[in-house]
PATOR-917453 format. One record per residue (C-alpha): x, y, z. Coordinates in steps of 0.001 Angstrom, whole numbers, padded with zeros to 6 digits, always signed. Example, Ala and Ser with C-alpha at 12.3 -4.5 7.8 and 13.67 -1.06 7.14 Angstrom:
# residues 2
+012300-004500+007800
+013670-001060+007140
END
This chain:
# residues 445
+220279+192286+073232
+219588+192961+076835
+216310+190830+076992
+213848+192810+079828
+210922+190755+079711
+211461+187218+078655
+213964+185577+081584
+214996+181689+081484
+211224+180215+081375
+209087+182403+079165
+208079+185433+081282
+207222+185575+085054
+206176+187897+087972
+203778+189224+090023
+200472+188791+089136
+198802+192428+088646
+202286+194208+088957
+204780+192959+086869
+202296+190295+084538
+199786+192796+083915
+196761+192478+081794
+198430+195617+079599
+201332+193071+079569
+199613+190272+078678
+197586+192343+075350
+200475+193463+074156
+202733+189849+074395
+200106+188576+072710
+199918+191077+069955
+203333+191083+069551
+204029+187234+069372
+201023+187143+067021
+202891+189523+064792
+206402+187217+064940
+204636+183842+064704
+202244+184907+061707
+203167+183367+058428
+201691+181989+054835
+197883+182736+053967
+196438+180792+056050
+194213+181620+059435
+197041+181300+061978
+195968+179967+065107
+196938+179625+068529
+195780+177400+071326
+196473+178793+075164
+196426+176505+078579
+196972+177642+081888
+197529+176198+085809
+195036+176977+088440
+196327+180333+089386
+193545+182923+090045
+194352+185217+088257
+194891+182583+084934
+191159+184128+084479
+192677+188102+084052
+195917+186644+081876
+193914+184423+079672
+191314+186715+078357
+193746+189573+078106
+196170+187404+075318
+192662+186468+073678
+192397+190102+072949
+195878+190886+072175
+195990+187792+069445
+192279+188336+068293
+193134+192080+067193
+196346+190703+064855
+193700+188187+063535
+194896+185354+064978
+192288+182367+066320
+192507+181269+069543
+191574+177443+071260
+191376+177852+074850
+192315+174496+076465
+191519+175463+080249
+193788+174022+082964
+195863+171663+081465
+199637+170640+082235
+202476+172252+080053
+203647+169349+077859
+200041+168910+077271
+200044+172813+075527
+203402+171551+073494
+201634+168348+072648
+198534+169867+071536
+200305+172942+069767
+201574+170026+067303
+198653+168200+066810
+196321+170996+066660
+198419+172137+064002
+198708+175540+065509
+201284+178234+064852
+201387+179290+068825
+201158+177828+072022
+200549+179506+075578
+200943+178344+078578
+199921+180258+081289
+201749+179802+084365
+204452+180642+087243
+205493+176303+087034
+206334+176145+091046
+206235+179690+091836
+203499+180746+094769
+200227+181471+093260
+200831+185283+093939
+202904+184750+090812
+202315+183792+087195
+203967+183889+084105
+203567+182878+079731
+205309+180279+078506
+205735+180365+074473
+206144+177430+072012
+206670+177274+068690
+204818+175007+065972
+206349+171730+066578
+205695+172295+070635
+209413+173654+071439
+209738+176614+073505
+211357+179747+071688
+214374+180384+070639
+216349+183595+072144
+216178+184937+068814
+212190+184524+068171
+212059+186109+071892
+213993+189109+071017
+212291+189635+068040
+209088+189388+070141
+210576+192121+072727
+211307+194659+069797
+207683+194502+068951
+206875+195273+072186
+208767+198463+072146
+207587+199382+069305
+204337+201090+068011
+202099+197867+067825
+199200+200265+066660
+199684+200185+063004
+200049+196196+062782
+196613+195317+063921
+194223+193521+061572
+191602+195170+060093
+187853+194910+061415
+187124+191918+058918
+190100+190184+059636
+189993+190217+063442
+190672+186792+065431
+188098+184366+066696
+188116+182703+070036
+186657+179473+071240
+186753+176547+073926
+188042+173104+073486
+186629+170739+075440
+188619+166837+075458
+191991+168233+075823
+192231+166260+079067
+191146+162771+077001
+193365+163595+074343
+196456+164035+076684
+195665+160999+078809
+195627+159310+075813
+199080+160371+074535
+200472+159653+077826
+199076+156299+077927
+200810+155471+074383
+204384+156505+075658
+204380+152633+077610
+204162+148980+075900
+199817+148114+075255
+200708+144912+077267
+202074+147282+080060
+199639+147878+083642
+200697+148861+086864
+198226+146535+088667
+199577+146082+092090
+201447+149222+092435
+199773+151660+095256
+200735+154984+094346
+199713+158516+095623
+200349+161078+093481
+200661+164831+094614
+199344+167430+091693
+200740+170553+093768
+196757+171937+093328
+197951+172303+089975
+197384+171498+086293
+197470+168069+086670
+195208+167759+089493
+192244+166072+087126
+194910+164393+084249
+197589+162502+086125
+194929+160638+088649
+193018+159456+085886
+196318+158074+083488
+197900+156424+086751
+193879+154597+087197
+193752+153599+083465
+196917+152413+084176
+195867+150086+086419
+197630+151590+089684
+195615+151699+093080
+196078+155495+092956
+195661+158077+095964
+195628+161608+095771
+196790+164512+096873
+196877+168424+096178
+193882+167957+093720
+192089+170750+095626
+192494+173716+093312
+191073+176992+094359
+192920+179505+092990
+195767+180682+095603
+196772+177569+096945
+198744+175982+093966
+201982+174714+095424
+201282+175614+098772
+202680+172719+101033
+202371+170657+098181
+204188+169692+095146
+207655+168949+093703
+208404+171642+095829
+207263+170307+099160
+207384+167142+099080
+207147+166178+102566
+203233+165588+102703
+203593+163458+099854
+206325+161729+102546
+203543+161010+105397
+201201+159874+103190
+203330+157514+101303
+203838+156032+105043
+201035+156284+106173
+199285+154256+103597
+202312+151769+102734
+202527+152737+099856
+204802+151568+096860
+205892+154864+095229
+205042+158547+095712
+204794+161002+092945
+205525+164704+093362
+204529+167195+090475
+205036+171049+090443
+202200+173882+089320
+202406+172904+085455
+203250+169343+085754
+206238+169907+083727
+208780+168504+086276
+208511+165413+088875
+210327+163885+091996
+209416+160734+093429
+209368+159733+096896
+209963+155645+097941
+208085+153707+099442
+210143+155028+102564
+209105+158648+102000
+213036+159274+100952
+212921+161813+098036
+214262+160870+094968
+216061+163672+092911
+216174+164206+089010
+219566+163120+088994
+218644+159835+090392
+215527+159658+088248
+218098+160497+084806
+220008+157889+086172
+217891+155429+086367
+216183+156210+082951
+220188+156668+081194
+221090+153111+082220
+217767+151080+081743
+217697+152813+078445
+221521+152381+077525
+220107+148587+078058
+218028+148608+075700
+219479+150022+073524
+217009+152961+073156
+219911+155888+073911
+220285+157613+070516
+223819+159222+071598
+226203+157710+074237
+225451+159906+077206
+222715+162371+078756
+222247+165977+079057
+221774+167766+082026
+222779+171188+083811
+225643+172897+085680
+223484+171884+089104
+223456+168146+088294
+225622+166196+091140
+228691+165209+090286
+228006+161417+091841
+225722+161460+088657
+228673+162178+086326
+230589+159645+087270
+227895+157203+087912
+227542+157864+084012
+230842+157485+083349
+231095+154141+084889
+228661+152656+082725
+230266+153862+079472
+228432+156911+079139
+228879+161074+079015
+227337+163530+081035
+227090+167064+078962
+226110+169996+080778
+224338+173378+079942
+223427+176450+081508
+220388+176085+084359
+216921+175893+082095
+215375+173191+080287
+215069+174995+077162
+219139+174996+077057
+219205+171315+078005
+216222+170884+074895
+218883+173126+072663
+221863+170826+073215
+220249+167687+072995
+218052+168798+069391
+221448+170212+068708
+223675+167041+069140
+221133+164043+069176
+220418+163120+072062
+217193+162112+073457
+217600+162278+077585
+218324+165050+079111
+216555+167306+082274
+217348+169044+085504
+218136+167853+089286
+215199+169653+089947
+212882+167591+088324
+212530+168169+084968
+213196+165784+082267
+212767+165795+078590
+212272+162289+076802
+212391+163528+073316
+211040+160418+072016
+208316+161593+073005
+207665+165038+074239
+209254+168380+073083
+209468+169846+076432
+209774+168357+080598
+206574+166239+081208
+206728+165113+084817
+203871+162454+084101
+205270+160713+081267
+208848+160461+083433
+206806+159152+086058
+205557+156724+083845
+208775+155610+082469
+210000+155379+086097
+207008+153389+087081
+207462+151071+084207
+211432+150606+085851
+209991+149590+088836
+207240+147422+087171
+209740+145219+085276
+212553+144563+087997
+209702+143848+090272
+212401+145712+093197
+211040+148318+095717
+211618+151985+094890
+214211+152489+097382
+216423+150048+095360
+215858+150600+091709
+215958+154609+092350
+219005+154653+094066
+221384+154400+091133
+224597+156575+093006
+225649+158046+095909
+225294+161658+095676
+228061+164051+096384
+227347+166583+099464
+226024+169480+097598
+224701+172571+099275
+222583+174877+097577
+221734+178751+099321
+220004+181788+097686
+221131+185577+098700
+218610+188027+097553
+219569+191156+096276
+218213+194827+095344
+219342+196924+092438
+222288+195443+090056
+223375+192069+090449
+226696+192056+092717
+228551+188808+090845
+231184+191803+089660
+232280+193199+092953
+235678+192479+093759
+234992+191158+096921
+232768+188543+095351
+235209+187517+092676
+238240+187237+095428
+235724+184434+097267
+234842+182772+094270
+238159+182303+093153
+239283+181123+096953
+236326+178527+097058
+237280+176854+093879
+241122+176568+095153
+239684+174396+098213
+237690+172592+096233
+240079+171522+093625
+239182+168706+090952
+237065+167185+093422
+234330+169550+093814
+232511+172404+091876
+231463+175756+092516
+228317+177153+090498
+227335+180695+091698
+224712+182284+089284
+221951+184662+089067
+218278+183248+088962
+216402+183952+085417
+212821+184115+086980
+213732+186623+090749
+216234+188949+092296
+217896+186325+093448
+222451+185055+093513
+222169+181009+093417
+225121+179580+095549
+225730+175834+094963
+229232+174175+096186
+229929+170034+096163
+232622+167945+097286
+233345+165001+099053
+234217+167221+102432
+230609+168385+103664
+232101+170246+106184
+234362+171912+103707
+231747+172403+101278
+229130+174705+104123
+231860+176553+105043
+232569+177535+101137
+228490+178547+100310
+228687+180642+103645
+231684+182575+102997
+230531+183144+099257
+226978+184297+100538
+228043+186237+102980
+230356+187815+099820
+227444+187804+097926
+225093+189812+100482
+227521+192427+102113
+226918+195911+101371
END
């Protein structure tokens, strides 16, 4: 099936034009219908960032699940592992998240997980885009059976708790200074708060939220403020999360970023140490450097890759056993003890690295030397262009030069109109010159 609505991370767009309140009744009729089962009063529990209109999107899904008599928890602004976590122990049948991750605010989006906290299959999601085609009229409850909706109000204590639990009682972080950057998202209240319990000297950053400036010089994203103020206040480590606090970078004391490959390094070999690695190896994407792989491979362990998404990363490692796996880009899924990317609890794990080798940031973070890798976007109106001949010829020419000592990965986004160029090698010269001349392949008319 040709899915229209659901792309790589749940469904995203413009806020008002594409994610419409319309939309948003109808997603949440039909994935009330799909997740519905046994006698009992299913339930769903929604979050969302601190996107304006969250308000519009929120209340909208209330009414869509309320009139297929499902009851709804409202959990308020709250970080997306938090809505996995709580969709588990809440014993729910649904979760929501409502959110656009590191998308401007002008965007938002609903993220779907399934009883145990994962995100949806394809299949579930297809089923879910049938019922949206369909006549929905006939499957609403009846008037005594409608939905009820109400407010829960210590999610944020009951995730800073469960964060708190992924790190050894005997563990604190007294000593570390550490400014954390919450992207004037969803973590903007929870992540300060775990990092003081902690015992950190914590600073803070994007923990402003007013509605339209989530991510806005801030953030995984743009990470460069958390930079000057690492600097600035000498401090030990920075922390970086994006909109929904589902993916993290870290910055040293520096102000040099530190990737996810670095950070799935890092967490692969201290791990592989302890003995905690359930498989021999990690998972990660078709973006991950290839300094990573063979970083890996020196140490005795595999490097699998999937298709770009954490949800196909989550697949292959439920799939196959493993419990590591994320994205370059910052995600990374611990599956000991999340179902989904949870930039705090990485964070945490990172942190708790550093604590123990009692090493600055710049040294235990710095597990390889990264391959030159180039990454360029070409947007593009109408059908995708990936099958015009022209395209194909410089494809095919790139990956000659590059032979086995280099990769190509040219793919179209999931979430915007957008052909995702990436090229690495160990020539960076050789390397630009290959993302330009597919890019320029990819944009001609």
């Amino acid at each position: 099936m040709n899915r229209k609505i659901f792309g790589t991370d749940g469904i995203r767009g413009l806020a008002n034009k594409a994610i419409t309140p319309e939309l948003a009744l109808k997603v949440g009729q039909a994935a009330g219908i799909a997740l519905q089962h046994g006698d009992h009063r299913n339930r769903v529990v929604i979050g969302k960032d601190t996107r304006l209109s969250g308000y519009m999107i929120e209340y909208a899904l209330v009414a869509g699940f309320t009139s297929v008599g499902m009851d709804v928890l409202l959990l308020g602004p709250i970080p997306t592992p938090a809505v996995a976590m709580l969709t588990r122990s809440m014993r729910a049948d649904l979760g929501v998240m409502i959110s656009a991750s590191h998308n401007p605010f002008e965007d938002n989006g609903v993220k779907l997980f399934g009883p145990q906290g994962y995100k949806l299959s394809d299949e579930v999601e297809e089923r879910i885009e049938r019922l949206l085609a369909s006549d929905l009229a006939s499957k609403l409850a009846r008037p005594a059976d409608l939905g009820r909706a109400r407010r829960v109000d210590d999610v944020r204590a009951r995730y800073t708790e469960y964060v708190k639990h992924t790190l050894p009682r005997n563990l604190s972080f007294d000593g570390l200074r550490v400014v954390v950057d919450c992207a004037n998202g969803a973590a903007y209240k929870v992540a300060p708060e775990a990092l003081w319990e902690l015992g950190a000297e914590v600073f803070s950053i994007g923990v402003e939220p007013e509605g339209t400036n989530i991510n806005r010089d801030v953030g995984s994203t743009a990470p460069a403020t958390l930079a000057a103020r690492v600097r600035e206040l000498r401090a030990d480590i920075g922390i970086a999360l994006d909109g929904d606090a589902d993916r993290v970078l870290i910055v040293d004391e520096h102000g040099s970023l530190v990737d996810g490959d670095q950070l799935m390094a890092l967490v692969a070999q201290t791990w592989h140490e302890d003995g905690r690695l359930s498989q021999p190896g990690i998972v990660a994407t078709i973006m991950s450097n290839f300094g990573l792989e063979r970083f890996l491979g020196a140490i005795g362990l595999s490097l699998a890759r999937t298709p770009v998404g954490d949800r196909y990363v989550l697949e292959y490692m439920r799939t196959h056993g493993y419990n590591v796996g994320g994205e370059q880009s910052g995600h990374m899924i611990l599956s000991d003890y999340c179902t989904t990317g949870d930039g705090l609890i990485a964070a945490l794990q990172v942190m708790a690295v550093i604590k123990r080798r009692e090493k600055p940031v710049s040294e235990v973070c710095h597990a390889f030397e990264p391959f030159p890798q180039i990454l360029k976007n070409v947007r593009f109106k109408g059908a995708a262009p990936l099958e015009k001949a022209a395209v194909t010829k410089a494809i095919r020419s790139a990956r000659e030069m590059l032979g086995v000592e280099g990769r190509l990965v040219v793919r179209p986004s999931g979430t915007e109109p957008v052909i995702r160029v990436m090229a690495e090698g160990s020539d960076l010269a050789l390397v630009e010159r290959i993302v330009d001349d597919v890019c320029d392949a990819v944009g001609a008319r």
